[in-house]
C-alpha positions in Angstrom: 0.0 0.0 0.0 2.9 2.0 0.4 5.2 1.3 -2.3 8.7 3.6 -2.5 10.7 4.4 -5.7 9.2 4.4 -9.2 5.7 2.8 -7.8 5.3 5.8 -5.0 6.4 8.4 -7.6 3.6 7.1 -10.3 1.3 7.2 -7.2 1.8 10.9 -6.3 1.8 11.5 -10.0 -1.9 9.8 -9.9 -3.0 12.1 -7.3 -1.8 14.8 -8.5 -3.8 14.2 -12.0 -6.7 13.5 -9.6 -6.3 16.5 -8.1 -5.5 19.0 -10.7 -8.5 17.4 -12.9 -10.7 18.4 -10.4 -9.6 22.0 -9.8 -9.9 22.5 -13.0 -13.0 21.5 -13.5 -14.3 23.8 -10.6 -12.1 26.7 -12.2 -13.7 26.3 -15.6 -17.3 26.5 -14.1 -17.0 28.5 -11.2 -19.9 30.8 -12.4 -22.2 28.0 -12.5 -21.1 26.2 -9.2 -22.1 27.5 -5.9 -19.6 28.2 -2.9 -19.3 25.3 -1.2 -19.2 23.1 -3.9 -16.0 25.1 -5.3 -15.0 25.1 -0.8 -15.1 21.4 -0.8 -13.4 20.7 -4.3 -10.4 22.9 -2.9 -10.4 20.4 0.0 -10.5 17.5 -1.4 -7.8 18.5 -4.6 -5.5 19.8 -1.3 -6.3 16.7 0.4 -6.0 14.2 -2.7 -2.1 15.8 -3.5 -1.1 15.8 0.2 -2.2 11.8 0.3 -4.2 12.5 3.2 -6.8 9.7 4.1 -6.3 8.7 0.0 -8.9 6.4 -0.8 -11.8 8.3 1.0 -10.8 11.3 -0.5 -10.7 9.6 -3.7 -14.1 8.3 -3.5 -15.2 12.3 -2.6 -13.7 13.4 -5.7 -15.2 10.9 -7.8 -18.7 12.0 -5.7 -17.8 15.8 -6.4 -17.1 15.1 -10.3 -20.1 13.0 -10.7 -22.4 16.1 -8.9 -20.7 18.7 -10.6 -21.8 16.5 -14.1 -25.0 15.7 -12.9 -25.8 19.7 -12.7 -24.1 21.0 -15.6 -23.5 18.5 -17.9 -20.5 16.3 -19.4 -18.3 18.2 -21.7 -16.4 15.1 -23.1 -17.4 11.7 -22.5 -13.2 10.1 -23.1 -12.5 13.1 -20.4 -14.6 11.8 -17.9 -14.5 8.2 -18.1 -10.1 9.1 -17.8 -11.1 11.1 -15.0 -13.7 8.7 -13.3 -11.1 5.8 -13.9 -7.7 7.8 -12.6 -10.1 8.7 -9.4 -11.3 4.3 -8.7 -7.5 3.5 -9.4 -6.6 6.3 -6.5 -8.9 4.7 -4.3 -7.9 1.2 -4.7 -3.8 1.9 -5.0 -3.6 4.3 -1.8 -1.3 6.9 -1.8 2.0 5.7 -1.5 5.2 6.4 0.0 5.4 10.1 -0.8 2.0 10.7 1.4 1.0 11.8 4.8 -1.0 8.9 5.0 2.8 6.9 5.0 3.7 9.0 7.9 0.8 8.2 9.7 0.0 4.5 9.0 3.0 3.5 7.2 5.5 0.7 8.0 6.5 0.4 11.7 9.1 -2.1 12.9 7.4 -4.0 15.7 9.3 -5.3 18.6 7.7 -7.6 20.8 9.3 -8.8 24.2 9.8 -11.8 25.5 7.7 -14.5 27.0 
């Protein structure tokens, strides 16, 4: 879940894409979305290329994507499905070595004492 190296670099690479795809998104609409809409996407992109709690934040983008297409419509159907597939891949890979989430839940070295 936390690879290093090449692996962890594509990763951050991922959630960067992830991230960026939905900033701009927001950016290219922000007339038509409300506040916190345009709030929460600025959360979850910050969130997403931090690699903090990845795969819930993945599953809000995907959520935040999908409402933003609901209300005002696909513009490309390849850019979406890329996006929509970049954001399931995010959820089910994690974030990585580069992450917060590594710092926080990463690989320990247990030492057990003993009997």
């Amino acid at each position: 879940m936390f690879p290093p190296g090449l692996p962890g670099l594509a990763l951050l690479l991922l959630r960067a894409s992830v991230a960026i795809a939905l900033v701009v998104e927001c950016y290219g609409r922000q007339r038509d979305l409300s506040g916190w809409i345009q709030a929460a996407a600025i959360l979850v992109s910050l969130a997403s290329s931090l690699g903090y709690l990845t795969p819930v934040v993945a599953v809000m983008d995907l959520v935040l994507h999908t409402l933003i297409w609901s209300c005002l419509g696909i513009g490309s159907a390849a850019a979406a499905t890329t996006i929509s597939l970049d954001a399931i891949a995010l959820a089910l890979l994690g974030p990585g070595a580069y992450s917060i989430d590594y710092y926080r839940f990463g690989r320990r070295q247990v030492i057990l004492p003993p009997p």
